[in-house]
C-alpha positions in Angstrom: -14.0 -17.3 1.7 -11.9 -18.4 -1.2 -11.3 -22.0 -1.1 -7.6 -23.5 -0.9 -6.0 -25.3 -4.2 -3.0 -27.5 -4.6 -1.2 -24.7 -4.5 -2.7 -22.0 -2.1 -4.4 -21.7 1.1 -7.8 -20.2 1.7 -8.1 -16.9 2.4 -10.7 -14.4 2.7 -11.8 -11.5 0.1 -13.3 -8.6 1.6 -14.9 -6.5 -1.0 -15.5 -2.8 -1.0 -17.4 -0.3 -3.4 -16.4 2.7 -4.6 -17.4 5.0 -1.8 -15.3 2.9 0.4 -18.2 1.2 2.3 -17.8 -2.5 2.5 -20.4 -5.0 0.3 -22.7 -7.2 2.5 -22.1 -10.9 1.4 -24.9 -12.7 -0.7 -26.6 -13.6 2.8 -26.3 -10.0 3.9 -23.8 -11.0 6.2 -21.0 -8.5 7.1 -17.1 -10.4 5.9 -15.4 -8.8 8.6 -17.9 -9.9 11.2 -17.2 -13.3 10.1 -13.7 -13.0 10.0 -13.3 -11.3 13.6 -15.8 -14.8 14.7 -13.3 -17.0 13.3 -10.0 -15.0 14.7 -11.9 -14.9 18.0 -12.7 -18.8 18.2 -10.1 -20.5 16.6 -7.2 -18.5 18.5 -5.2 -17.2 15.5 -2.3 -15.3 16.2 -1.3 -14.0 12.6 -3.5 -12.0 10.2 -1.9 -11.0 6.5 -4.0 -8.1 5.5 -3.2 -7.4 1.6 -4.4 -4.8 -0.6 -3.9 -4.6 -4.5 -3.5 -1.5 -6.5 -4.8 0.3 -9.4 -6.3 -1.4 -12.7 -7.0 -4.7 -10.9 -10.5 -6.2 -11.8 -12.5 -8.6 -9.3 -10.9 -11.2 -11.4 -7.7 -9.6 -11.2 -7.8 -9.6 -7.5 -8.0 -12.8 -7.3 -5.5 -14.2 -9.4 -2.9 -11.2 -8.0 -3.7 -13.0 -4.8 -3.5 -16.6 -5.8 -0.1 -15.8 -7.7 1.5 -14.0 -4.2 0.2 -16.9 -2.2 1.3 -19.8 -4.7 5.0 -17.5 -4.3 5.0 -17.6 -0.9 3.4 -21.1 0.5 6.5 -22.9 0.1 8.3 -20.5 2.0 6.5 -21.8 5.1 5.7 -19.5 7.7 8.0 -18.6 10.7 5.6 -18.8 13.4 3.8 -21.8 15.5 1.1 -21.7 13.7 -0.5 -20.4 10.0 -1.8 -17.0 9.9 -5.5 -16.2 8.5 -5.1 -14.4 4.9 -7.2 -11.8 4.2 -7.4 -10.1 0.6 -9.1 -7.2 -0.5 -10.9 -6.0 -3.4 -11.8 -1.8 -4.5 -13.1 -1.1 -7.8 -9.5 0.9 -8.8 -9.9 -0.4 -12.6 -10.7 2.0 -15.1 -13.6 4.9 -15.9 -17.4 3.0 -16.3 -18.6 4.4 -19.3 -19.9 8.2 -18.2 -18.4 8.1 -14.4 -16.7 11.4 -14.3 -13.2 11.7 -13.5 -12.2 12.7 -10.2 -9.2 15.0 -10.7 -7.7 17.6 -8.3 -9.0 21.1 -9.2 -5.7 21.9 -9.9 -4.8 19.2 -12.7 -8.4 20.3 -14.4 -7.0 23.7 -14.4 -3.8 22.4 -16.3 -5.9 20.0 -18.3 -8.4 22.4 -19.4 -5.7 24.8 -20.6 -3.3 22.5 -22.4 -0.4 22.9 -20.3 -0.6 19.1 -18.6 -1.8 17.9 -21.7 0.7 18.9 -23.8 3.7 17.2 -20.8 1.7 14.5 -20.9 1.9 14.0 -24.9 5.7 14.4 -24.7 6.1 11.9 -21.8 4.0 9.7 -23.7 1.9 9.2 -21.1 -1.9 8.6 -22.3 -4.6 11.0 -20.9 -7.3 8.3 -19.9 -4.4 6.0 -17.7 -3.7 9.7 -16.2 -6.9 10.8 -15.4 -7.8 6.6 -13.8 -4.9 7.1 -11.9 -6.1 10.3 -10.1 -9.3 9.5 -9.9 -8.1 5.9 -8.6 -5.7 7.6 -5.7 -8.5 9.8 -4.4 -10.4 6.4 -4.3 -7.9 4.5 -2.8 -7.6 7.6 0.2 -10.9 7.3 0.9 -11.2 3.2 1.5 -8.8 3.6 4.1 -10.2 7.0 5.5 -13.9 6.6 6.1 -15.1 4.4 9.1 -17.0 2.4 7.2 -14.2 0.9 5.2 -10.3 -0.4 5.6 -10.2 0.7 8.6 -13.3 -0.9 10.3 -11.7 -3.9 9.0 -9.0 -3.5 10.1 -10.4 -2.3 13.9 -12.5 -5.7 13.9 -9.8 -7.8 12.9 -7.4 -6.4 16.0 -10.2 -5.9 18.3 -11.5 -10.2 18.2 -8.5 -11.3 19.8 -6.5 -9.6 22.3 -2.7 -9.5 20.8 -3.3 -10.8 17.3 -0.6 -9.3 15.1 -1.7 -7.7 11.7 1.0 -8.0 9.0 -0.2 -5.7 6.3 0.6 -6.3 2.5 -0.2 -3.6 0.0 0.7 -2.9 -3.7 0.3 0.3 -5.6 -2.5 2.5 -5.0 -3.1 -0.5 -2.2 -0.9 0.9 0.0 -2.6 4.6 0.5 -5.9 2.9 1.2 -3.8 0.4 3.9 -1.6 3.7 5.4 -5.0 5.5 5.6 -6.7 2.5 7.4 -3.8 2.3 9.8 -3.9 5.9 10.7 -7.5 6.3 10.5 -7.5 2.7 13.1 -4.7 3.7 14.9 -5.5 6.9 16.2 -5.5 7.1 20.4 -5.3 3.6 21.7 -6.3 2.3 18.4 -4.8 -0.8 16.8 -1.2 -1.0 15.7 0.6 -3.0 12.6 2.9 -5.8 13.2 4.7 -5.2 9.9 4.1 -3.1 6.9 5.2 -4.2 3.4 4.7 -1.5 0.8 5.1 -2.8 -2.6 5.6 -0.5 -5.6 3.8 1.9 -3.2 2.2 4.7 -5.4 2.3 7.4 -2.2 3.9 10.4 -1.9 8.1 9.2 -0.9 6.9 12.0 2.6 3.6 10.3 3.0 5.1 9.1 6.5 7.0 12.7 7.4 6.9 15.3 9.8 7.2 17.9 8.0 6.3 18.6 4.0 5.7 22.1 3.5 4.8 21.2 0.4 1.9 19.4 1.4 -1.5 21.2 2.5 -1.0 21.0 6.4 3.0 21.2 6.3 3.2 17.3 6.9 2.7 13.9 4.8 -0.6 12.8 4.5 0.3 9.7 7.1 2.7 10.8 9.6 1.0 9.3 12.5 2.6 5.4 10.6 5.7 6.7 11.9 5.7 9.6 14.8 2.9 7.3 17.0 4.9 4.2 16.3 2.2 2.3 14.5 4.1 -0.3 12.9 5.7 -2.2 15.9 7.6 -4.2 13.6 9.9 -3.3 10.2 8.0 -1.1 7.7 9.7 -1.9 4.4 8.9 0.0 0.8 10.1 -1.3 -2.5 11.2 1.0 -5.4 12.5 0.2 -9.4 13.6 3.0 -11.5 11.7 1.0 -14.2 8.2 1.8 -12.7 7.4 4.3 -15.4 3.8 4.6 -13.8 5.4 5.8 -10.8 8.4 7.6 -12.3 6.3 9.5 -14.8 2.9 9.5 -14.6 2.8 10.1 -10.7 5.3 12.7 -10.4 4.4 14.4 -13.6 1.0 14.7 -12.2 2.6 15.9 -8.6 4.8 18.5 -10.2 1.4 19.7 -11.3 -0.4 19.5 -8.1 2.7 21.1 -5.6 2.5 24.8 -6.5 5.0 26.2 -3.8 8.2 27.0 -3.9 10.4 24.6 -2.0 13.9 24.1 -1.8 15.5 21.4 -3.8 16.2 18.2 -1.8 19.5 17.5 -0.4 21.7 14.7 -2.5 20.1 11.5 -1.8 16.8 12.1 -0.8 13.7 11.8 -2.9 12.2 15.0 -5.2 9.3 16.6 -3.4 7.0 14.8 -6.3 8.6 11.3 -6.0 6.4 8.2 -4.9 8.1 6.0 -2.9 7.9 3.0 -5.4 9.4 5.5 -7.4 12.3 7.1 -5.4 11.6 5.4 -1.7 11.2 7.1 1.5 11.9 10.6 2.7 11.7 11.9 6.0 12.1 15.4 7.3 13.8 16.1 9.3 16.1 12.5 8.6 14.2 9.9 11.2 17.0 7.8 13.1 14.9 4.7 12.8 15.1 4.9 8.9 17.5 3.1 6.4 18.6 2.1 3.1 18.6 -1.8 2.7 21.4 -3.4 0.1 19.8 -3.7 -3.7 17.4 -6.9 -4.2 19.5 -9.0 -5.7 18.1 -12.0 -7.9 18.2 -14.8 -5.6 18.6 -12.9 -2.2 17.7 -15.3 1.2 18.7 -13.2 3.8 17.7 -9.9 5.0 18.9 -7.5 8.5 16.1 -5.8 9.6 14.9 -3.9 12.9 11.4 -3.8 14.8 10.6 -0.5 15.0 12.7 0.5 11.8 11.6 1.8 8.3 13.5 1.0 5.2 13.5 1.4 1.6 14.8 -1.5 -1.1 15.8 -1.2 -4.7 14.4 -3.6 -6.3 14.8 -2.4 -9.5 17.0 -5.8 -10.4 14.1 -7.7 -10.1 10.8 -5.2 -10.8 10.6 -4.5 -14.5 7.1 -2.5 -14.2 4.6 -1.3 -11.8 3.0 -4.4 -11.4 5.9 -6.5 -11.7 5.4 -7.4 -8.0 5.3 -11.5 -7.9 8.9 -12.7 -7.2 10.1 -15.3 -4.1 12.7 -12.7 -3.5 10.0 -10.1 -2.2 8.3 -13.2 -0.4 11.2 -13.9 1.4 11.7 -10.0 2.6 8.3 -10.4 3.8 9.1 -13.3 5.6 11.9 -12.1 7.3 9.7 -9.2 8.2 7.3 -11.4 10.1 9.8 -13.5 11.6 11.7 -9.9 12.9 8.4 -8.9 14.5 7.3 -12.6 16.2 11.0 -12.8 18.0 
């Protein structure tokens, strides 16, 4: 556990490796064990699950965490009591010194023959950030896909205490490994969100839809969020036009990875490469339950939001870069998220 300060609570950090298996603490006690024994004894009702995103260090983990927190303490929080935090840490920082890359066969095939190389170049996006990203993402599916990581976290944390509601929090490549653990969680009778915030969320804008022909298997990778109804509360996604990380690098190295022909998308609706920090949410066919929130605006209190409902935000008023992700603004949309989902 991570001890309060004057300006944040404590909270838990649950750390994983790179295979997605979780790390035993110094005692060769299991964290989530722990964490289920304290949800189970003390009666909590509230759990914030958050997951940061590509290039964050251990240390960077931590201080991502503490600056959210700090954001968001004086906010209060709407229900009777405080929820327990939980943060997580995956190795999602740059190459160790002779790890190989893990890049689709596809990109190595562009790579290898100068094509992606030379896009790259005139996007001015740098080789090495590319090939961390990729080999980052596949990471980042497989924490929340294997039973041994996110999502036996997740499980535990739902399964200690009949009714406690999981608000999950994720950032960048964060939010594939926390849509994976919800899916991977979920499926039957499995355990179900009570909100989802997806900040800057490098994922496919059709992660969530019914139908991608695009994608291997004609569907996102994560439709199961939406068609089971695992989120019982709002589902909200963040996107800036300045995220260059999501604007160019991702969907430079989609348009390389998508091979088939597909139509172009109708006016409005996110490219079949777009990331939904990027371009926001796309569902095919159009999902009833989903809409387009007003633009963040500097200074915005007040939000209208839907259990059940999935939206997308501009927030490029606020959100200068990928990581720019620390504002009271987005701590208040979270807020109202919770609040939407406890009445």
């Amino acid at each position: 556990m991570v001890p309060p300060t004057s300006t944040t609570p404590e909270y838990a950090l649950v750390v994983f490796d790179a295979q997605g298996r979780e790390v035993a603490e110094s005692d060769g006690s299991a964290l989530s064990e722990t964490i289920a024994a304290r949800i189970a004894s003390s009666g909590v009702a509230d759990v914030v699950l958050m997951c940061h995103g590509w290039l964050d260090t251990f240390g960077d983990a931590r201080n991502t965490y503490a600056g959210w927190l700090e954001t968001a303490q004086p906010l209060g929080w709407p229900g009777v009591r405080p929820p327990l935090i939980v943060g997580v840490h995956w190795p999602s920082a740059p190459l160790a010194a002779g790890e190989p890359p893990d890049v689709p066969a596809v990109l190595q095939l562009h790579l290898d023959d100068g094509t992606l190389t030379t896009a790259l170049r005139d996007a001015g996006v740098d080789v090495l950030d590319f090939l961390s990203f990729w080999t980052m993402r596949s990471r980042a599916i497989t924490l929340g896909s294997t039973d041994a990581g996110l999502a036996r976290l997740l499980t535990r944390i739902c399964a200690a205490r009949p009714g406690v509601r999981v608000h999950l929090v994720g950032h960048s490549l964060g939010c594939v490994a926390l849509s994976g653990a919800l899916v991977t969680a979920g499926a039957g009778s499995g355990p179900h969100a009570a909100s989802f915030f997806l900040m800057q969320a490098a994922e496919s804008s059709w992660a969530f839809s019914a139908r991608a022909p695009f994608f291997t298997g004609g569907a996102g990778r994560y439709h199961a969020v939406v068609d089971d109804g695992l989120v019982d509360g709002a589902l909200v996604a963040t996107r800036s036009s300045h995220d260059r990380a999501l604007t160019v690098l991702y969907k430079l190295g989609m348009e390389f990875v998508l091979q088939r022909e597909y139509a172009a998308s109708a006016p409005g609706r996110p490219d079949r490469a777009a990331a939904i920090g990027g371009e926001g949410l796309g569902f095919d066919p159009p999902v009833a339950s989903a809409h387009a929130l007003p633009p963040l605006a500097p200074g915005a209190t007040s939000f209208a939001l839907a259990a059940g409902s999935q939206y997308t935000i501009d927030a490029s008023a606020l959100i200068a870069d990928h990581n720019d992700v620390d504002h009271v603004e987005l701590a208040r949309l979270f807020r109202a998220m919770v609040a939407t989902r406890l009445h």
